[in-house]
N, C-alpha and C positions, 0 to 999 in steps of 0.2 A: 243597253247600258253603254254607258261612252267613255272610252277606253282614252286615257292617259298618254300625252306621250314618255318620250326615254326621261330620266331628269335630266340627262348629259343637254338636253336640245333647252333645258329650264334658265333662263337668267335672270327673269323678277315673276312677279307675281307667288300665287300659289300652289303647288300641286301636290295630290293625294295619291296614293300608287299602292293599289290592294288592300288596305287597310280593310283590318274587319278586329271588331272588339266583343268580346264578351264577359258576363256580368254574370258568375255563376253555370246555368244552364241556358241563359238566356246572350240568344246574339244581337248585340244589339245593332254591329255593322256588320255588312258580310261582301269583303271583295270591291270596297268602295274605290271608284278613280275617276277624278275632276282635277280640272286644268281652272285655274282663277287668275286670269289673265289679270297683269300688273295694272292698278289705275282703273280698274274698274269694279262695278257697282253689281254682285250678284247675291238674289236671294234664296236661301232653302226653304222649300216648302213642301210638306207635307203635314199627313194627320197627325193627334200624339202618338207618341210609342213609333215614328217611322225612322226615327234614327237621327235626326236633322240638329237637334242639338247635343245632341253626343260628337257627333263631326264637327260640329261647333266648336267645343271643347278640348275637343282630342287635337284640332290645329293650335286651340290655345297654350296644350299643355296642360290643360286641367285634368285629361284623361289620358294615360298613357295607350297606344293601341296592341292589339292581342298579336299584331302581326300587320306587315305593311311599312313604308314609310313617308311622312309630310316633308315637302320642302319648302321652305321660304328665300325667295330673291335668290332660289339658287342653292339653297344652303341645306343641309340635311339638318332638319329639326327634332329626329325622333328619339326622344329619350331625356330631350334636353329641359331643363330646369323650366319655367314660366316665364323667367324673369330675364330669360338670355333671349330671349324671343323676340326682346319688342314688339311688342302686342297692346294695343290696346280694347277693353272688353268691356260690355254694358250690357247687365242683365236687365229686364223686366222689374225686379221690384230691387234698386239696389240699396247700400246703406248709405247714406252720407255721413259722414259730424256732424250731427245734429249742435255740437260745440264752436264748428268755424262756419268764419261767414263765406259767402260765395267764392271770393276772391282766396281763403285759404284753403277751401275744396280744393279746387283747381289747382293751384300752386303748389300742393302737399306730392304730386310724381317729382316734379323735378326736386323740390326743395330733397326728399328721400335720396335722388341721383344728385345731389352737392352741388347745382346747378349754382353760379355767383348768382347772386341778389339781383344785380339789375337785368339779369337775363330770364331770371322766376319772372320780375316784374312786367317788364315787356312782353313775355310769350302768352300770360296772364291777360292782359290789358287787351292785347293783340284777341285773345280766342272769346273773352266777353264781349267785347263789338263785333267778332263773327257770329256767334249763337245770339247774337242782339237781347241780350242781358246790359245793354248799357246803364249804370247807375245804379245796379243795383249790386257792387260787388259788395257792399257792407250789409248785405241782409244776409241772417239765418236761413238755413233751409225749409223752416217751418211759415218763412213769412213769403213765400213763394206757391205760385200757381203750380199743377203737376207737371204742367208740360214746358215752365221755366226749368223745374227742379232736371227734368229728363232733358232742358238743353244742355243746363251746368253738367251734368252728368256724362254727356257727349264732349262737351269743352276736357273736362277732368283728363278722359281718356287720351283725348289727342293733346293733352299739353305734354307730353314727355315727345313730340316725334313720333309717331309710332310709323312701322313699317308697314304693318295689317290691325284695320278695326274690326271686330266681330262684334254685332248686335244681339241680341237673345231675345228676341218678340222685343224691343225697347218700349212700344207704346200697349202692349197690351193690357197694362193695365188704367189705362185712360180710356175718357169717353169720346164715341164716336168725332162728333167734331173736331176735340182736340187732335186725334189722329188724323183725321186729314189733312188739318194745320201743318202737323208735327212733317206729315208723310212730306210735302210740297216746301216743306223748310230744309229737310235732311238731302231733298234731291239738288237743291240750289246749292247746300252747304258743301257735297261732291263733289259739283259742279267748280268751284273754290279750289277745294283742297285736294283732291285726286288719290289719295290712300285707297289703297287697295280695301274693298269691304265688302264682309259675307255677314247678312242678316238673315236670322229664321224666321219663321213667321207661318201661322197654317191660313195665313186670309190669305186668298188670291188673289183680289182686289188690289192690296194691300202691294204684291211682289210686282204684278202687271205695272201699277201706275209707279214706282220709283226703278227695279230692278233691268239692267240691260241685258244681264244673263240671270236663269230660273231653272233650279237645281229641284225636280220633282222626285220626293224620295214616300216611298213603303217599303216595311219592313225590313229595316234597314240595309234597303238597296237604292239605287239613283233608277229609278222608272224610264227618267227622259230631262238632257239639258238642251235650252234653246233656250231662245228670244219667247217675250208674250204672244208673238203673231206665228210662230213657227209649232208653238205649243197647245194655239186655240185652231189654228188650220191644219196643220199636222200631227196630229198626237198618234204617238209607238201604238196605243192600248187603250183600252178601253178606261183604266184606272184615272190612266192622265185627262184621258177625253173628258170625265168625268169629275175631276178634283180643279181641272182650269175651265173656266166656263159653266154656264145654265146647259142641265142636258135635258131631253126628255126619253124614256125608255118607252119606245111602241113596238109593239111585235118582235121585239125581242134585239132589236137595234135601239142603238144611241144614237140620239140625234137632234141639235141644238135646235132651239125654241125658234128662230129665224128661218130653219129648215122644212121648220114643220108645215104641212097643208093643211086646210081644216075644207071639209064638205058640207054643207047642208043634206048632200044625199048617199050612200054609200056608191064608193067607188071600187075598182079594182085593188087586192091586197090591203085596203085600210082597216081601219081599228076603229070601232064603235065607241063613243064618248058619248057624256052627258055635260052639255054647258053646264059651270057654275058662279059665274064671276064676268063681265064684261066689262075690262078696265079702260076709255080714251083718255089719249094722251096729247094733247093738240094735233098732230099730223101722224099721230102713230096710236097704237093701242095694242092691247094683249085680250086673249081668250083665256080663260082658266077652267080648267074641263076637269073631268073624272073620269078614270076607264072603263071600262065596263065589262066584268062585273065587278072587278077585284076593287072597284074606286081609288085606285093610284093618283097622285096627284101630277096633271102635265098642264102646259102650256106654250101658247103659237103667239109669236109678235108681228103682228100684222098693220100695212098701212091703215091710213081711216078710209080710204075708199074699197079696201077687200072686207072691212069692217060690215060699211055700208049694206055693198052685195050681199053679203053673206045675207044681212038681217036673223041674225041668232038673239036667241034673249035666254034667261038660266032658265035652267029647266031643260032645254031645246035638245032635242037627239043630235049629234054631228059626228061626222066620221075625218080621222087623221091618216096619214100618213109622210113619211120623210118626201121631199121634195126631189126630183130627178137626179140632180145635180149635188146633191148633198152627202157630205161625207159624217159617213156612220160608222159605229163599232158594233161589235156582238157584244150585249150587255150579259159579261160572265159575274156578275153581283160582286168582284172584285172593290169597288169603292165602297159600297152598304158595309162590307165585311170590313173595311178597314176602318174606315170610320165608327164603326159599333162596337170596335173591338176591342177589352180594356188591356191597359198599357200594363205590361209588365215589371212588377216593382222592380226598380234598379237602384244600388248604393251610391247615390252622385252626390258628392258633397259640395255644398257651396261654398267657395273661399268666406275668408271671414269679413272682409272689403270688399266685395262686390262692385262693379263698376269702376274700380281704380285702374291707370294706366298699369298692367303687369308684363 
Protein backbone atom coordinates (compact mmCIF):
# COMPACT_ATOMS: atom_id res chain seq x y z
CA UNK A 1 0.00 0.00 0.00
CA UNK A 2 1.60 3.45 -0.57
CA UNK A 3 1.81 5.51 2.06
CA UNK A 4 0.95 9.38 1.88
CA UNK A 5 3.04 11.94 2.75
CA UNK A 6 2.66 14.72 5.79
CA UNK A 7 -0.08 17.23 4.36
CA UNK A 8 2.14 20.03 5.79
CA UNK A 9 4.75 18.85 2.66
CA UNK A 10 0.94 19.24 0.27
CA UNK A 11 0.74 22.43 -1.86
CA UNK A 12 -1.63 21.37 -5.00
CA UNK A 13 -2.69 18.49 -6.17
CA UNK A 14 -4.68 15.86 -4.08
CA UNK A 15 -4.15 13.80 -1.25
CA UNK A 16 -5.91 11.05 0.79
CA UNK A 17 -4.55 10.41 4.40
CA UNK A 18 -6.25 7.03 6.16
CA UNK A 19 -9.43 7.42 5.09
CA UNK A 20 -11.65 4.39 5.38
CA UNK A 21 -15.59 4.65 5.21
CA UNK A 22 -18.29 2.53 6.03
CA UNK A 23 -21.78 1.66 4.93
CA UNK A 24 -23.59 0.02 7.76
CA UNK A 25 -21.41 -3.38 8.47
CA UNK A 26 -19.80 -2.99 5.27
CA UNK A 27 -16.38 -1.27 4.65
CA UNK A 28 -16.25 -0.05 1.93
CA UNK A 29 -12.65 1.97 2.39
CA UNK A 30 -10.12 0.86 4.82
CA UNK A 31 -7.01 2.93 5.55
CA UNK A 32 -6.79 4.44 2.01
CA UNK A 33 -3.53 7.05 1.28
CA UNK A 34 -2.82 8.47 -2.25
CA UNK A 35 -0.79 11.36 -3.36
CA UNK A 36 -2.56 13.05 -6.84
CA UNK A 37 0.08 14.96 -7.78
CA UNK A 38 -1.23 18.58 -9.24
CA UNK A 39 -1.81 18.62 -13.15
CA UNK A 40 -1.84 15.23 -13.61
CA UNK A 41 -3.96 12.53 -15.13
CA UNK A 42 -4.66 9.41 -12.71
CA UNK A 43 -6.95 6.39 -13.00
CA UNK A 44 -8.78 4.11 -10.21
CA UNK A 45 -9.03 0.94 -11.20
CA UNK A 46 -10.30 -1.88 -9.86
CA UNK A 47 -13.22 -4.62 -9.95
CA UNK A 48 -16.97 -3.65 -8.68
CA UNK A 49 -17.41 -3.49 -5.13
CA UNK A 50 -13.36 -2.47 -4.79
CA UNK A 51 -13.80 0.83 -3.48
CA UNK A 52 -12.73 3.08 -6.34
CA UNK A 53 -15.75 4.95 -6.68
CA UNK A 54 -16.54 5.65 -3.18
CA UNK A 55 -12.87 7.38 -3.23
CA UNK A 56 -14.29 9.03 -6.00
CA UNK A 57 -16.89 10.43 -4.16
CA UNK A 58 -15.62 10.93 -0.82
CA UNK A 59 -12.79 13.48 -2.63
CA UNK A 60 -15.99 15.01 -4.17
CA UNK A 61 -17.79 15.46 -1.18
CA UNK A 62 -20.45 13.23 -2.18
CA UNK A 63 -19.52 10.81 0.69
CA UNK A 64 -18.38 11.96 3.86
CA UNK A 65 -15.36 9.54 5.23
CA UNK A 66 -15.80 7.30 8.60
CA UNK A 67 -12.41 8.51 9.51
CA UNK A 68 -9.19 10.06 7.66
CA UNK A 69 -8.70 13.17 5.90
CA UNK A 70 -8.85 14.61 1.86
CA UNK A 71 -6.87 17.67 1.02
CA UNK A 72 -7.09 19.84 -2.04
CA UNK A 73 -4.28 22.41 -3.27
CA UNK A 74 -3.27 22.21 0.15
CA UNK A 75 -6.37 22.75 1.76
CA UNK A 76 -8.21 20.38 4.32
CA UNK A 77 -11.47 19.45 2.55
CA UNK A 78 -12.97 16.94 5.08
CA UNK A 79 -16.29 17.69 5.99
CA UNK A 80 -16.70 20.40 3.78
CA UNK A 81 -19.89 21.18 1.71
CA UNK A 82 -19.57 19.95 -2.44
CA UNK A 83 -19.84 23.11 -3.55
CA UNK A 84 -16.84 24.74 -1.51
CA UNK A 85 -14.69 22.26 -3.22
CA UNK A 86 -14.57 23.19 -6.66
CA UNK A 87 -14.92 20.23 -8.16
CA UNK A 88 -15.85 19.43 -11.08
CA UNK A 89 -17.79 15.70 -11.59
CA UNK A 90 -19.05 13.36 -14.67
CA UNK A 91 -20.78 10.29 -13.91
CA UNK A 92 -21.34 7.47 -16.45
CA UNK A 93 -25.09 8.00 -17.20
CA UNK A 94 -25.64 11.82 -16.40
CA UNK A 95 -28.69 13.99 -16.65
CA UNK A 96 -28.59 16.84 -18.83
CA UNK A 97 -31.77 19.63 -19.72
CA UNK A 98 -33.17 17.67 -21.87
CA UNK A 99 -34.97 21.76 -22.06
CA UNK A 100 -31.47 23.80 -22.90
CA UNK A 101 -29.46 23.67 -25.83
CA UNK A 102 -25.74 22.87 -25.60
CA UNK A 103 -24.65 26.16 -25.08
CA UNK A 104 -27.09 26.62 -21.89
CA UNK A 105 -25.91 23.08 -20.56
CA UNK A 106 -22.68 24.46 -20.22
CA UNK A 107 -23.20 27.98 -19.21
CA UNK A 108 -25.81 26.99 -16.36
CA UNK A 109 -22.30 26.56 -13.51
CA UNK A 110 -21.34 29.76 -14.02
CA UNK A 111 -24.55 31.48 -14.94
CA UNK A 112 -25.57 29.62 -10.92
CA UNK A 113 -21.95 31.51 -9.65
CA UNK A 114 -23.38 35.06 -11.05
CA UNK A 115 -20.65 35.02 -13.51
CA UNK A 116 -21.41 38.72 -15.98
CA UNK A 117 -22.81 37.67 -19.09
CA UNK A 118 -20.03 38.18 -21.41
CA UNK A 119 -17.72 36.03 -19.29
CA UNK A 120 -20.70 32.81 -19.32
CA UNK A 121 -20.23 33.74 -23.09
CA UNK A 122 -16.64 33.47 -23.74
CA UNK A 123 -15.70 30.65 -21.31
CA UNK A 124 -18.80 28.90 -23.12
CA UNK A 125 -17.68 29.58 -26.65
CA UNK A 126 -14.03 28.95 -25.50
CA UNK A 127 -14.94 25.08 -23.99
CA UNK A 128 -17.25 24.10 -27.27
CA UNK A 129 -14.35 24.75 -29.76
CA UNK A 130 -12.23 22.67 -27.06
CA UNK A 131 -14.51 19.49 -26.82
CA UNK A 132 -15.07 20.33 -30.80
CA UNK A 133 -18.84 20.73 -30.56
CA UNK A 134 -18.26 23.52 -32.95
CA UNK A 135 -21.84 24.67 -34.28
CA UNK A 136 -23.60 22.88 -32.57
CA UNK A 137 -24.37 24.95 -29.47
CA UNK A 138 -28.10 25.47 -30.46
CA UNK A 139 -28.92 21.89 -30.53
CA UNK A 140 -30.81 19.87 -27.85
CA UNK A 141 -29.21 17.05 -26.14
CA UNK A 142 -31.41 14.56 -27.81
CA UNK A 143 -30.15 15.84 -31.31
CA UNK A 144 -26.65 14.63 -30.39
CA UNK A 145 -24.35 11.70 -30.82
CA UNK A 146 -23.41 9.84 -27.13
CA UNK A 147 -20.12 10.69 -27.18
CA UNK A 148 -20.89 14.60 -28.35
CA UNK A 149 -23.43 14.42 -25.35
CA UNK A 150 -20.42 12.99 -22.90
CA UNK A 151 -18.12 15.86 -24.69
CA UNK A 152 -20.75 18.62 -23.52
CA UNK A 153 -20.96 16.99 -20.49
CA UNK A 154 -17.08 17.31 -19.82
CA UNK A 155 -17.32 21.03 -21.23
CA UNK A 156 -20.25 21.56 -18.41
CA UNK A 157 -17.85 20.34 -15.74
CA UNK A 158 -14.80 22.54 -16.48
CA UNK A 159 -16.71 25.64 -17.32
CA UNK A 160 -16.90 26.91 -13.79
CA UNK A 161 -12.83 26.60 -13.31
CA UNK A 162 -12.49 23.76 -11.43
CA UNK A 163 -9.64 22.79 -9.30
CA UNK A 164 -10.13 18.84 -9.55
CA UNK A 165 -12.11 16.89 -12.32
CA UNK A 166 -13.34 13.47 -11.21
CA UNK A 167 -14.65 11.06 -14.01
CA UNK A 168 -17.06 7.96 -12.93
CA UNK A 169 -16.37 5.27 -15.91
CA UNK A 170 -17.45 8.57 -18.17
CA UNK A 171 -17.62 6.29 -21.31
CA UNK A 172 -19.03 3.29 -20.12
CA UNK A 173 -21.77 3.44 -21.29
CA UNK A 174 -20.79 3.85 -24.96
CA UNK A 175 -19.84 1.55 -27.52
CA UNK A 176 -16.60 0.19 -28.07
CA UNK A 177 -15.32 2.49 -30.88
CA UNK A 178 -16.81 5.41 -29.45
CA UNK A 179 -14.45 4.95 -26.46
CA UNK A 180 -11.68 4.86 -28.01
CA UNK A 181 -12.52 8.05 -29.78
CA UNK A 182 -13.57 9.46 -26.56
CA UNK A 183 -10.43 7.81 -24.69
CA UNK A 184 -7.68 9.66 -27.40
CA UNK A 185 -9.82 12.90 -27.25
CA UNK A 186 -9.92 13.17 -23.35
CA UNK A 187 -5.94 12.42 -23.35
CA UNK A 188 -5.21 15.57 -26.02
CA UNK A 189 -8.05 17.58 -24.08
CA UNK A 190 -5.28 17.05 -20.68
CA UNK A 191 -2.86 17.66 -22.51
CA UNK A 192 -4.66 21.48 -23.13
CA UNK A 193 -6.05 22.07 -20.02
CA UNK A 194 -3.79 20.44 -17.07
CA UNK A 195 -6.73 19.97 -14.11
CA UNK A 196 -5.74 17.84 -11.84
CA UNK A 197 -8.07 14.42 -12.78
CA UNK A 198 -9.04 11.02 -11.23
CA UNK A 199 -11.10 8.81 -13.38
CA UNK A 200 -12.50 5.16 -12.31
CA UNK A 201 -12.83 2.79 -14.67
CA UNK A 202 -12.52 -1.33 -14.28
CA UNK A 203 -11.08 -1.63 -18.14
CA UNK A 204 -7.36 -1.74 -18.10
CA UNK A 205 -6.90 -0.97 -21.38
CA UNK A 206 -8.97 1.87 -20.86
CA UNK A 207 -6.45 3.32 -17.65
CA UNK A 208 -3.03 1.99 -19.52
CA UNK A 209 -3.73 4.02 -22.66
CA UNK A 210 -4.79 7.56 -21.18
CA UNK A 211 -3.68 7.48 -17.33
CA UNK A 212 -0.01 8.55 -16.13
CA UNK A 213 -0.59 7.25 -12.66
CA UNK A 214 -2.94 3.84 -11.99
CA UNK A 215 -4.41 3.53 -8.63
CA UNK A 216 -5.13 -0.57 -8.32
CA UNK A 217 -7.81 -0.93 -5.63
CA UNK A 218 -9.61 -4.46 -4.03
CA UNK A 219 -11.52 -4.52 -1.37
CA UNK A 220 -11.39 -1.27 -0.55
CA UNK A 221 -7.66 -1.06 -0.29
CA UNK A 222 -5.04 0.44 -2.98
CA UNK A 223 -3.21 -3.09 -3.92
CA UNK A 224 -0.43 -1.11 -5.94
CA UNK A 225 0.07 2.79 -7.43
CA UNK A 226 2.45 3.21 -10.43
CA UNK A 227 2.88 3.90 -14.11
CA UNK A 228 1.14 1.14 -16.87
CA UNK A 229 4.87 -0.19 -17.35
CA UNK A 230 5.80 -0.26 -13.54
CA UNK A 231 2.33 -2.24 -12.98
CA UNK A 232 2.63 -4.72 -15.99
CA UNK A 233 6.55 -5.48 -15.00
CA UNK A 234 6.40 -5.12 -11.57
CA UNK A 235 3.22 -6.06 -9.83
CA UNK A 236 3.24 -6.18 -5.45
CA UNK A 237 0.86 -9.49 -6.10
CA UNK A 238 -0.53 -11.65 -7.58
CA UNK A 239 -4.14 -9.69 -7.77
CA UNK A 240 -2.52 -6.78 -9.65
CA UNK A 241 -0.40 -9.10 -11.82
CA UNK A 242 -3.47 -10.44 -12.80
CA UNK A 243 -6.15 -7.46 -13.09
CA UNK A 244 -3.35 -5.38 -15.33
CA UNK A 245 -2.37 -7.52 -18.16
CA UNK A 246 -3.31 -11.16 -20.02
CA UNK A 247 -2.06 -13.71 -17.42
CA UNK A 248 -1.94 -17.35 -17.71
CA UNK A 249 -2.05 -19.72 -14.64
CA UNK A 250 0.35 -22.94 -15.16
CA UNK A 251 1.48 -24.95 -12.35
CA UNK A 252 0.30 -22.83 -10.10
CA UNK A 253 2.27 -19.56 -11.07
CA UNK A 254 1.14 -16.48 -12.94
CA UNK A 255 2.56 -15.82 -15.93
CA UNK A 256 1.97 -13.48 -18.99
CA UNK A 257 1.08 -14.99 -22.34
CA UNK A 258 4.51 -13.59 -23.98
CA UNK A 259 6.36 -15.63 -21.14
CA UNK A 260 4.91 -18.48 -21.88
CA UNK A 261 7.04 -21.70 -23.80
CA UNK A 262 5.04 -23.99 -25.49
CA UNK A 263 6.86 -27.78 -26.43
CA UNK A 264 5.86 -30.11 -28.95
CA UNK A 265 7.40 -32.71 -26.52
CA UNK A 266 7.42 -32.77 -22.58
CA UNK A 267 10.05 -30.97 -20.93
CA UNK A 268 11.42 -30.60 -17.55
CA UNK A 269 8.65 -29.03 -14.75
CA UNK A 270 5.99 -28.26 -17.71
CA UNK A 271 2.37 -28.61 -17.78
CA UNK A 272 0.55 -30.98 -20.32
CA UNK A 273 -1.82 -28.92 -22.82
CA UNK A 274 -4.13 -29.85 -25.52
CA UNK A 275 -3.90 -27.32 -28.61
CA UNK A 276 -7.19 -25.72 -29.48
CA UNK A 277 -7.01 -22.68 -31.60
CA UNK A 278 -4.05 -21.68 -33.93
CA UNK A 279 -4.38 -17.82 -34.34
CA UNK A 280 -1.42 -15.96 -37.28
CA UNK A 281 -1.15 -12.80 -37.11
CA UNK A 282 1.07 -11.54 -39.93
CA UNK A 283 4.52 -11.65 -37.96
CA UNK A 284 3.21 -12.91 -34.81
CA UNK A 285 0.56 -15.34 -33.67
CA UNK A 286 -1.06 -16.92 -30.52
CA UNK A 287 -1.67 -20.81 -29.34
CA UNK A 288 -4.88 -21.29 -27.49
CA UNK A 289 -4.46 -24.52 -25.54
CA UNK A 290 -6.36 -26.22 -22.71
CA UNK A 291 -4.97 -27.72 -19.57
CA UNK A 292 -5.05 -30.85 -18.97
CA UNK A 293 -7.12 -32.40 -17.23
CA UNK A 294 -9.01 -29.51 -15.65
CA UNK A 295 -9.36 -27.66 -19.44
CA UNK A 296 -8.49 -24.09 -18.08
CA UNK A 297 -8.26 -21.89 -20.67
CA UNK A 298 -4.26 -20.46 -21.54
CA UNK A 299 -2.41 -18.99 -24.10
CA UNK A 300 1.52 -18.24 -25.57
CA UNK A 301 2.06 -15.35 -28.20
CA UNK A 302 4.60 -16.46 -30.29
CA UNK A 303 6.47 -15.14 -33.33
CA UNK A 304 5.54 -16.96 -36.83
CA UNK A 305 8.73 -18.55 -37.00
CA UNK A 306 8.47 -20.40 -33.32
CA UNK A 307 4.83 -20.88 -34.82
CA UNK A 308 6.31 -22.71 -37.80
CA UNK A 309 8.76 -24.92 -35.63
CA UNK A 310 6.55 -25.78 -33.56
CA UNK A 311 4.13 -27.26 -36.48
CA UNK A 312 1.12 -27.82 -33.88
CA UNK A 313 -2.34 -28.08 -35.26
CA UNK A 314 -5.80 -28.42 -32.63
CA UNK A 315 -5.96 -31.39 -31.28
CA UNK A 316 -2.10 -31.68 -30.97
CA UNK A 317 -0.73 -32.82 -27.21
CA UNK A 318 1.92 -29.79 -26.15
CA UNK A 319 3.62 -29.05 -23.09
CA UNK A 320 4.03 -25.30 -21.28
CA UNK A 321 5.85 -23.71 -19.11
CA UNK A 322 6.97 -20.04 -17.84
CA UNK A 323 9.97 -18.85 -19.64
CA UNK A 324 13.55 -18.54 -17.59
CA UNK A 325 13.42 -15.20 -17.35
CA UNK A 326 9.90 -14.38 -16.54
CA UNK A 327 8.49 -12.86 -13.82
CA UNK A 328 5.67 -14.90 -12.20
CA UNK A 329 3.36 -14.76 -9.11
CA UNK A 330 1.92 -17.63 -6.82
CA UNK A 331 -1.60 -17.83 -8.27
CA UNK A 332 -3.52 -17.47 -4.71
CA UNK A 333 -7.06 -17.25 -6.82
CA UNK A 334 -7.14 -13.77 -5.33
CA UNK A 335 -8.34 -12.07 -8.71
CA UNK A 336 -11.29 -15.16 -9.54
CA UNK A 337 -12.37 -14.28 -6.09
CA UNK A 338 -12.66 -10.65 -6.52
CA UNK A 339 -13.94 -10.57 -9.60
CA UNK A 340 -16.88 -13.19 -8.79
CA UNK A 341 -17.60 -11.69 -5.96
CA UNK A 342 -21.05 -9.85 -5.58
CA UNK A 343 -20.70 -6.17 -4.48
CA UNK A 344 -22.10 -5.24 -1.47
CA UNK A 345 -25.41 -3.21 -1.43
CA UNK A 346 -24.40 0.12 -0.34
CA UNK A 347 -26.73 3.47 0.21
CA UNK A 348 -24.92 5.93 -2.49
CA UNK A 349 -27.24 8.43 -3.65
CA UNK A 350 -26.79 10.14 -6.73
CA UNK A 351 -26.97 13.92 -6.76
CA UNK A 352 -29.94 15.01 -8.53
CA UNK A 353 -27.73 16.92 -11.51
CA UNK A 354 -25.20 14.63 -12.10
CA UNK A 355 -22.41 15.78 -14.18
CA UNK A 356 -22.81 19.47 -13.33
CA UNK A 357 -19.71 21.50 -12.25
CA UNK A 358 -20.16 21.04 -8.02
Amino acid sequence: MTAAKNHTEVENGIEVIDVSKQFGDFEALKDVNLSVPDGSMTALLGPSGSGKSTLLRAIAGLENPSQGKIFISGEDQTGKPVRSRNVGFVFQHYAAFKHMTVFENIAFGPKVRKWPKQKIKDRVNELIELVQLNGLGKRYPSQLSGGQRQRMALARALAVEPTVLLLDEPFGALDAKVRKDLRTWLRRLHDEVHVTTIFVTHDQEEAMDIAEQIVVMNEGQIEQTGSATELYDEPVNDFVMGFVGEVNSIGGRLVRPHDTQVFPNEVEDSTRVEVDRIVRLGFSGRIEMLTDPDKREIWAQLTRSELETLNLEPGSPAWVKPAPDAVTREDTGALEAAVTAESPATDKPTPSMPGLPV
